[in-house]
N, C-alpha and C positions, 0 to 999 in steps of 0.2 A: 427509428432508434428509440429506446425505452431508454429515457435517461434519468430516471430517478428510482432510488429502490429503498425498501426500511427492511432491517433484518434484526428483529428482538434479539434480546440477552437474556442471562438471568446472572448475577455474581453476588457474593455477598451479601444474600437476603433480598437481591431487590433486583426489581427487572429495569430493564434499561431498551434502548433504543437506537442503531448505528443507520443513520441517515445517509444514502448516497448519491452523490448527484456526476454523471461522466456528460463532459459537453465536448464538442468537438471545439479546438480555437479558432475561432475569426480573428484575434488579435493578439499574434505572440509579440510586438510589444508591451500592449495591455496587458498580457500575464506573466511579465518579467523576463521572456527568455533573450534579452536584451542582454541582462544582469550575468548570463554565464554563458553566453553565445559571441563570441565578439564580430563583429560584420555582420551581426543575423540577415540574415535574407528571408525577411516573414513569408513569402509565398513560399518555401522551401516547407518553412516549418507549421504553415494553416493548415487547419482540419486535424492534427493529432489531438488524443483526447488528453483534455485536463478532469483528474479525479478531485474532488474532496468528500470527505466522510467525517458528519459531525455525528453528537454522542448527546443523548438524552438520557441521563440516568436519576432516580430515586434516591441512591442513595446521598450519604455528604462526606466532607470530608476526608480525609485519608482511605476513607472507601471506595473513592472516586478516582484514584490515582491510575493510570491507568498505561496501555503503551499498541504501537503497532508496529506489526513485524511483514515486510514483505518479502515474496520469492519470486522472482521474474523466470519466465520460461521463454527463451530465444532460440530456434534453430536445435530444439534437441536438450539445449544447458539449460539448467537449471541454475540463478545466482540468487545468492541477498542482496537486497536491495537496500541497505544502506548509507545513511552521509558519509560522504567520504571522509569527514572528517572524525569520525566514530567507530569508522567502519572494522577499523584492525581491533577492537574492543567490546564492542557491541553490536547485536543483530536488530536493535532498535530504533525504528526509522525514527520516531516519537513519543514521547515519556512524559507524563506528566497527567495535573490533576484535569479531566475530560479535554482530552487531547482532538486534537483536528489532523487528520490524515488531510493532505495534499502531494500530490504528483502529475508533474504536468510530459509526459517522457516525449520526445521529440526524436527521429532517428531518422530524417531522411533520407542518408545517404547507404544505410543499409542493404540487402538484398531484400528484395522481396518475403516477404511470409507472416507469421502469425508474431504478437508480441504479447503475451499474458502472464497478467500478474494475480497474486492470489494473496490478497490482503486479512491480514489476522488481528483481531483487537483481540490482546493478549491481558493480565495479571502479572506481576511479582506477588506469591500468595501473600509472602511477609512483608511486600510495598516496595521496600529499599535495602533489604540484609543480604540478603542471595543471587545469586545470577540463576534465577529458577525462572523460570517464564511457563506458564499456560494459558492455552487459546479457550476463548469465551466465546466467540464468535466471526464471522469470516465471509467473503465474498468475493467473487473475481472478476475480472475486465482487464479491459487490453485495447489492440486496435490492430488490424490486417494491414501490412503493406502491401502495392502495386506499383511501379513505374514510377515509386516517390512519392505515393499519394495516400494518404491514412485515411481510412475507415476505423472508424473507436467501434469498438465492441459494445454491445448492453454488457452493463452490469449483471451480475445475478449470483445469487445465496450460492454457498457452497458450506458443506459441512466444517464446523470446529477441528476438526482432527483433522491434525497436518501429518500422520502418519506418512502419507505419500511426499513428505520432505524432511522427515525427521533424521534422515540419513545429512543430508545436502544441510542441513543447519549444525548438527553436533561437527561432522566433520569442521564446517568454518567454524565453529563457536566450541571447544573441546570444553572448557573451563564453564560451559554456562548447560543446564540442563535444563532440557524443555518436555516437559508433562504431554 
């Protein structure tokens, strides 16, 4: 497994850098799923992949503002992948100045198959006035079920253009337009 990947940017005058690291879990205590699992049964939930994707960028300031937008593909469907707590309002998983992508997704009681996500570090052009969002840059991973048992996907680059989901976001997000 290739578990580390960089995928350049460029926004706002200046080039930047989205660092990603997928590891498989040895320890869903140790990575909180305690916190929203209740009874966890850590053998249940070891080996699914935990993502984080940090941000190296040039620029400062409110130039650095930034967010990420995920699309999960399960079985065929495609969803957003946002907090639930956000979720009826926002398609953004993370907001903010060089924000940290984390997602640790757990599903062992699933049927078997593919689980992939297609992560976007996106723009508000104007920062904070519009519900406008454009993707800057992008990558996807996941992880294969079998008999309850995860396999994480490598990482790997995928093109800025979410054309191939721009239906499945306007649809959930009417009021927000994405570039």
């Amino acid at each position: 497994m290739r578990r580390e990947l960089s995928v350049p940017f460029e926004v706002r005058g200046q080039r930047g850098l989205i660092n990603i690291r997928v590891l498989a879990n040895d320890d869903p205590y140790a990575s909180g799923h305690g916190l929203v699992v209740p009874g966890l049964d850590a053998e249940a939930y070891r080996n699914f992949p935990i993502c984080t994707a940090t941000l190296r960028y040039h620029g400062q300031g409110l130039n650095a503002i930034m967010g990420w937008i995920q699309l999960v593909t399960r079985a065929g469907e495609v969803t957003v992948d946002a907090p639930a707590f956000t979720a009826d309002v926002s398609p953004l998983a993370a907001y903010g100045f060089l924000p940290t992508f984390f997602d640790a997704p757990a599903h062992p009681k699933d049927p078997d198959g593919v689980w992939r996500a297609d992560t976007f570090l996106v723009i508000v052009p104007d920062v904070f006035h519009t519900r406008v969002v454009e993707p800057i840059g992008a990558f996807t991973w996941g992880y294969r079920l079998h008999g309850g048992y995860a396999d994480p996907l490598d990482p790997a680059r995928r093109s800025a253009d979410w054309r191939d989901h721009r239906a499945t976001l306007t649809t959930r997000y009417p009021d927000w337009q994405f570039l």
